[in-house]
C-alpha positions in Angstrom: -14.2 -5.8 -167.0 -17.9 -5.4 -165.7 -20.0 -2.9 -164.8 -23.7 -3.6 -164.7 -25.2 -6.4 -162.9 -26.4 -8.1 -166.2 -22.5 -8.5 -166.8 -21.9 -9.6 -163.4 -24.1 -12.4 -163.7 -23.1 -13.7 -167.4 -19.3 -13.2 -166.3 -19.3 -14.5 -162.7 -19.0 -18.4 -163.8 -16.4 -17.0 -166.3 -14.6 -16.0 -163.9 -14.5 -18.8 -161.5 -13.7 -21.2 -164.0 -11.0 -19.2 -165.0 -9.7 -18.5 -161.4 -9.9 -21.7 -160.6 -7.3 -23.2 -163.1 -4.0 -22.6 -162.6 -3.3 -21.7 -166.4 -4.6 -18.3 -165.3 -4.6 -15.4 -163.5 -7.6 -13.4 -163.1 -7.9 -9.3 -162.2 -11.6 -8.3 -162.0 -11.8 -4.7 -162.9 -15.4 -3.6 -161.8 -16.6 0.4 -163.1 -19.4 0.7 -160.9 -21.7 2.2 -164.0 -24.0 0.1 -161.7 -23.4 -0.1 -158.0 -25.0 -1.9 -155.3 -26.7 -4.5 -157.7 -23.1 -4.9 -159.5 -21.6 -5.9 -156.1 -24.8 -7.9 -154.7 -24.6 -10.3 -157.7 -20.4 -10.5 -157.5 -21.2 -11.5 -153.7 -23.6 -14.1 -154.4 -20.8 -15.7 -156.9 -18.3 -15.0 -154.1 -16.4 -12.6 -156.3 -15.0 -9.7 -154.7 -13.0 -7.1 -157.3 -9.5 -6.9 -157.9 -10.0 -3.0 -158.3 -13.1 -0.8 -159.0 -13.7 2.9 -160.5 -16.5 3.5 -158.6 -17.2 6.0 -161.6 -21.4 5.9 -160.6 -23.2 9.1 -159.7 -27.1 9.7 -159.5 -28.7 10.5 -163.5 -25.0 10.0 -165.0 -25.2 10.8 -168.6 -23.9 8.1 -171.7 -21.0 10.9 -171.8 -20.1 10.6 -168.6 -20.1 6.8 -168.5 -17.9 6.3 -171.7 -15.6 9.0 -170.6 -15.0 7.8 -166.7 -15.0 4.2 -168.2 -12.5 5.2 -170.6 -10.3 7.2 -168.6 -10.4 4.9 -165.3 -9.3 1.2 -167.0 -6.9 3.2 -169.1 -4.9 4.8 -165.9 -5.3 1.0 -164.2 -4.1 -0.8 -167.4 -1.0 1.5 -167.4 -0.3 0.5 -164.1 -1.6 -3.4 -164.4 0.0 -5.4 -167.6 -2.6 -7.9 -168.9 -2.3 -10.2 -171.7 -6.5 -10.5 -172.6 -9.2 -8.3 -171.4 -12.4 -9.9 -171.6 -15.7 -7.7 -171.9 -19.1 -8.5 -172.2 -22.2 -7.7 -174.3 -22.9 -4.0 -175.3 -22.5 -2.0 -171.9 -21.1 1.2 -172.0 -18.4 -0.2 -169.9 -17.8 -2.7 -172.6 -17.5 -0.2 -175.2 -15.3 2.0 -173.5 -12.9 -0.7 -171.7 -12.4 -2.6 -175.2 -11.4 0.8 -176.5 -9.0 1.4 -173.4 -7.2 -2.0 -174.3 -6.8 -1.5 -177.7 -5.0 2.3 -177.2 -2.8 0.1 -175.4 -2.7 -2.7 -178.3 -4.1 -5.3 -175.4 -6.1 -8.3 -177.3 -9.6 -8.1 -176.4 -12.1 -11.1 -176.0 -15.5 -10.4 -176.7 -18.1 -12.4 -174.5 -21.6 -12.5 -176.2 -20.3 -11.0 -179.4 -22.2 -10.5 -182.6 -26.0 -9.7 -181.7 -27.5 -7.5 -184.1 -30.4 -5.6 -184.3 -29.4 -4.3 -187.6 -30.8 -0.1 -186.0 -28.1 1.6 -184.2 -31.0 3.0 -182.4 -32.5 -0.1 -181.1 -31.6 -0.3 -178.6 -29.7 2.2 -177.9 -26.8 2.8 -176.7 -26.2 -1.1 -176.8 -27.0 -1.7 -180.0 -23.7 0.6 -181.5 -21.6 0.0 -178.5 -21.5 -3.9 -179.4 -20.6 -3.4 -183.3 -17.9 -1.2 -181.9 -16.9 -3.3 -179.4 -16.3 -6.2 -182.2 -14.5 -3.6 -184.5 -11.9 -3.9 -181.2 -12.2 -7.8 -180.8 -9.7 -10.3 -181.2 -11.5 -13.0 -179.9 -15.5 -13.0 -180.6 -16.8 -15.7 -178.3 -20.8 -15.9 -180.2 -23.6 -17.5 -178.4 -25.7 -18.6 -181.4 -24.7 -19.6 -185.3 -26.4 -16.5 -186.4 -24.7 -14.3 -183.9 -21.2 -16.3 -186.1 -23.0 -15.2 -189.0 -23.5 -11.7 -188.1 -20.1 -11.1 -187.3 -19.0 -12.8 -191.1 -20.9 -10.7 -192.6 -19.1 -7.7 -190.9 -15.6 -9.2 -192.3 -14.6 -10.5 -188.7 -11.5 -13.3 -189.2 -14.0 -16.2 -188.9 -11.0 -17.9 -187.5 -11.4 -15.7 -184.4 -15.2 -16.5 -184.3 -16.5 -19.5 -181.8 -19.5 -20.1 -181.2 -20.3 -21.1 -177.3 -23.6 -20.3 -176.0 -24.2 -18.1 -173.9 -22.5 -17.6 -170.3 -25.9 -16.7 -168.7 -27.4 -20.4 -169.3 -24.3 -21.0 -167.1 -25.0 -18.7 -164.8 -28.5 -19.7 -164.1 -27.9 -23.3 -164.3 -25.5 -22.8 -161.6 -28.0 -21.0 -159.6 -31.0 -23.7 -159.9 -28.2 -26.5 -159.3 -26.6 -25.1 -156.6 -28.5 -22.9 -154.8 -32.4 -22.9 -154.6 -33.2 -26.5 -152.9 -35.9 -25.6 -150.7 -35.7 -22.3 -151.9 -38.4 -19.6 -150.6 -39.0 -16.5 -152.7 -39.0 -14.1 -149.7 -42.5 -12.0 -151.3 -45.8 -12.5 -150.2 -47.5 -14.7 -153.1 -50.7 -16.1 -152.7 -50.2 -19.8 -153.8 -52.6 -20.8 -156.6 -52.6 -17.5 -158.1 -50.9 -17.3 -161.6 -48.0 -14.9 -161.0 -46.6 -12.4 -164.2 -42.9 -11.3 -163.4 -42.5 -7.9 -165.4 -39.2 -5.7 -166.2 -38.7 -2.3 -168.0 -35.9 0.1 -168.2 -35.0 0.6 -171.7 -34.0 4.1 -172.5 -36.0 3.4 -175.7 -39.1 2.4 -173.7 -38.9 5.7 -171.7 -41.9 8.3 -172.0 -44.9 6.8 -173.8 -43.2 3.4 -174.1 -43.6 3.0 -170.0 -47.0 4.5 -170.1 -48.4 2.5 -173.1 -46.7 -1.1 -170.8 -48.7 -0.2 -167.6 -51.7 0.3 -169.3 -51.4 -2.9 -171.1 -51.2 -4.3 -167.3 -54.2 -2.3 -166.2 -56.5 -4.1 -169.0 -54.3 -7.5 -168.1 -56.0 -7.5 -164.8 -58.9 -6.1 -165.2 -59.6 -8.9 -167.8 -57.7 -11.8 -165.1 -58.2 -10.2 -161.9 -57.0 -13.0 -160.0 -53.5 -12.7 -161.2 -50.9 -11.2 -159.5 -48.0 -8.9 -161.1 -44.7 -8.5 -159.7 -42.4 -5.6 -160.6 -38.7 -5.5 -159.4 -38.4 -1.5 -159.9 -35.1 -0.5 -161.7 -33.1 2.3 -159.9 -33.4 4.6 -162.5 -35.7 7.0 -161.5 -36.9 8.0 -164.8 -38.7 4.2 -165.0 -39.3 3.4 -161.0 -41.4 7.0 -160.8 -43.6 6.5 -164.1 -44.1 2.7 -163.3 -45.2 3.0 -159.5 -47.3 6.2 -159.9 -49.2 4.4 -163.1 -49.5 1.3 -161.0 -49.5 2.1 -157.4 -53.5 2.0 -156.7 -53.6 -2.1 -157.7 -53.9 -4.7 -155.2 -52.4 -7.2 -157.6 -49.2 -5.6 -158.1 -46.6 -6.0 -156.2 -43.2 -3.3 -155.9 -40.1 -4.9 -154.7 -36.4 -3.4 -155.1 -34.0 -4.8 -157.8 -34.1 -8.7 -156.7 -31.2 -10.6 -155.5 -30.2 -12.5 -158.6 -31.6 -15.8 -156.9 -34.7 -14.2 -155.7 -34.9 -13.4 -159.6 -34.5 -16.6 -160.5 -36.8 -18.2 -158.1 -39.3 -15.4 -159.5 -38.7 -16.3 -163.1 -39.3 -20.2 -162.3 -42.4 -18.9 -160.4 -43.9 -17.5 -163.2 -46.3 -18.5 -165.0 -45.7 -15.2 -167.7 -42.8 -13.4 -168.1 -43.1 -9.5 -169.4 -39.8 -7.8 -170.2 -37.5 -5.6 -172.5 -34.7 -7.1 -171.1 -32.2 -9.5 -173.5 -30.8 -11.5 -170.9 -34.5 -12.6 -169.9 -35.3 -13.7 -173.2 -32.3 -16.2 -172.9 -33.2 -17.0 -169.1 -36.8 -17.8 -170.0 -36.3 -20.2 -173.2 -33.7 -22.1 -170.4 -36.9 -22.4 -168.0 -39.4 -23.0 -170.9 -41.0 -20.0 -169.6 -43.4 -17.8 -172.4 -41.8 -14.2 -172.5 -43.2 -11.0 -174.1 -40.5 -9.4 -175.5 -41.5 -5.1 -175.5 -39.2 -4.2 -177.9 -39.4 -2.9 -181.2 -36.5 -5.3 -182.2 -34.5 -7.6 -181.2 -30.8 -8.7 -181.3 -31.6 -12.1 -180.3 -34.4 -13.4 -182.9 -33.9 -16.6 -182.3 -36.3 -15.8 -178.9 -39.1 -15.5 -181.8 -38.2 -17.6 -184.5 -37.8 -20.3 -182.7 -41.2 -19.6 -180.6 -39.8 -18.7 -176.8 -40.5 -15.2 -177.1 -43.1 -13.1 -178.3 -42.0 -9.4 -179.8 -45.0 -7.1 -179.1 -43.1 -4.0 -178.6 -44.5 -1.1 -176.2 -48.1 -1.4 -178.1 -50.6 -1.9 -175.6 -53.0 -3.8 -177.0 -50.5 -6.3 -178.3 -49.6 -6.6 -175.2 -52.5 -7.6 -173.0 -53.6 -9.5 -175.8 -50.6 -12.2 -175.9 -50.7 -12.1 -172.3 -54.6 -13.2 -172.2 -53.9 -15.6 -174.8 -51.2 -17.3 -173.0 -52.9 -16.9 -169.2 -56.4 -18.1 -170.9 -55.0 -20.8 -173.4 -53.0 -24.4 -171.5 -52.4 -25.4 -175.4 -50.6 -22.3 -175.9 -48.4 -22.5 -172.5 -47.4 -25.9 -173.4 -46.1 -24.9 -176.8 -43.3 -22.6 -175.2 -42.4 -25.1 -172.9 -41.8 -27.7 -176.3 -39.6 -25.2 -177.7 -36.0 -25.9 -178.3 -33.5 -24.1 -176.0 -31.6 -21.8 -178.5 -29.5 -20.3 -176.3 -26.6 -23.2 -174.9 -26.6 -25.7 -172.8 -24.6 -24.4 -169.9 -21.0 -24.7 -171.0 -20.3 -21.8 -172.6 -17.6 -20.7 -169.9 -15.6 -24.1 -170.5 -15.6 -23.6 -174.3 -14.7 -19.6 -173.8 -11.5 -20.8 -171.5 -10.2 -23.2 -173.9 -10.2 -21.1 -176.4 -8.2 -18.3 -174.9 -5.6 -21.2 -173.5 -5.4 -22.2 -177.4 -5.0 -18.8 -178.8 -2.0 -17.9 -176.3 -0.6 -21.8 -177.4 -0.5 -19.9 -180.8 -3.1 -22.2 -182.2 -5.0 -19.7 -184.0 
């Protein structure tokens, strides 16, 4: 089950793997609560869908979502016996298909299970749809031993908990393995300049959050001038129209579309700062030993800062051109995120996930 591009990316070498041995076979149910950047990074895993909902439509509300979700993989289940359904993370399309299966008493594996914030508001919806989604669980696959922990301390069957890493180390492994020899990032960079990759779209972040980032980006370069910043604009219109009207009049930034997910990662490796309130950057960064600023109030995946890969500076402005100057201005500094320890996995996570689900329908758990 996917339905954003973030879960097309972490479940894509999932999915392969699976596919690929004959123990299995694979139906990928797609919702389209994300659209063209769902199906762009299916494509560049050559995935095509077994079947999708299509359920998207321009400023769909959390209602909507959960109740097309819902609806749709319930009328396709009836119709489509499976044995597992696998979901990922906290996605409305997670919560919503895990609840579909479970009407229909269909076990449900849990990819990326048991990150916490510990607010149901932060951030939301995700943060409530994943403790929800592992209330349906029968399998939590956990990418760290604190994300094992967190489901424990919830009364999950620890027997049902495994801890694997997590499947978007695989997926950008893949990617840097496989795919960007000779790679060109397709945006005019000037070589030589130091290059800040920034992301924002939390529903959290929206209203003063968005405004209080690009001002921390305004005093970012009028401090380091010579840098340049590149914003991939998310679709949602409620973050691409407050970002690009805040930003628009500076030669240093550059506006691109939602990146192919190798033009991301070739940005990413670029970079000599990463700005984002996206999770799955925090995990993509520590892999690349790249220093991230975490804008987020909290986090599900401490580990980022305890272990010294991110930094969490929330949407405070000065907090956040401040780290940012720190690490641009200080070579020391750099280096220390690129010593850190990867907390994250080490790109196996989808060959740990697929042996357990051959082991639990050998009746070994």
């Amino acid at each position: 089950m996917i339905g954003t591009r973030p879960e097309a990316i972490k479940m894509s070498p999932l999915i392969n793997l699976l596919k690929s041995d004959d123990n299995f076979q694979v139906s990928v149910l797609t919702t389209g609560q994300h659209t063209d950047m769902l199906m762009q990074a299916l494509a560049f895993f050559n995935i095509k869908p077994d079947y999708d909902l299509n359920i998207m439509r321009e400023r769909q509300s959390l209602d909507y979502i959960t109740s097309a979700v819902l609806t749709g993989t319930g009328e396709y289940l009836d119709k489509n016996n499976q044995d597992i359904i696998l979901v990922h993370g906290d996605t409305s399309t997670a919560f919503a298909a895990a609840l579909a299966a479970f009407y229909r008493k269909i076990p449900v594996g849990h990819v990326e299970a048991g990150l916490r914030s510990k607010n149901i508001y932060l951030p939301f919806p995700e943060e409530m749809n994943r403790v929800l989604v592992d209330r349906i669980a029968s399998l939590y696959f956990a990418p760290t031993e604190l994300d094992a922990e967190n489901l424990k301390s919830e009364n999950a069957d620890p027997s049902k908990i495994f801890i694997t890493g997590n499947t978007v180390i695989d997926a950008l492994f893949w990617t840097l393995n496989n795919k960007l020899n000779n790679y060109k990032l397709n945006i005019d960079l000037e070589p030589g300049r130091p290059l800040i990759l920034m992301t924002a779209h939390r529903r959290e972040s929206w209203g003063d959050g968005l405004i209080n980032i690009c001002e921390a980006v305004k005093d970012i370069i009028k401090s380091r001038p010579d840098v340049q910043i590149l914003i991939p604009l998310h679709k949602n219109p409620a973050v691409r129209e407050v970002i690009f009207n805040l930003l628009k009049d500076f030669k240093q930034v550059i506006f691109t579309e939602p990146l192919d997910y190798p033009d991301f990662v070739a940005a990413m490796s670029r970079s000599a700062l990463i700005l984002s309130d996206s999770g799955g950057i925090q995990e993509e960064a520590s892999a690349l030993r790249k220093p991230v600023l975490i804008m987020r109030t909290l986090s599900e995946r401490p580990q980022a800062v305890t272990l010294g890969t991110g930094v969490l500076v929330g949407t405070d402005k000065n907090k956040i051109s401040e780290q940012a100057l720190k690490i641009l201005n200080n070579k020391e500094y750099q280096e220390y995120f690129a010593s850190r320890k990867l907390p994250f996995g080490d790109g196996t996570a989808s060959l740990k996930i697929r042996d357990v689900i051959l082991n639990y329908f050998k009746g070994h758990y």
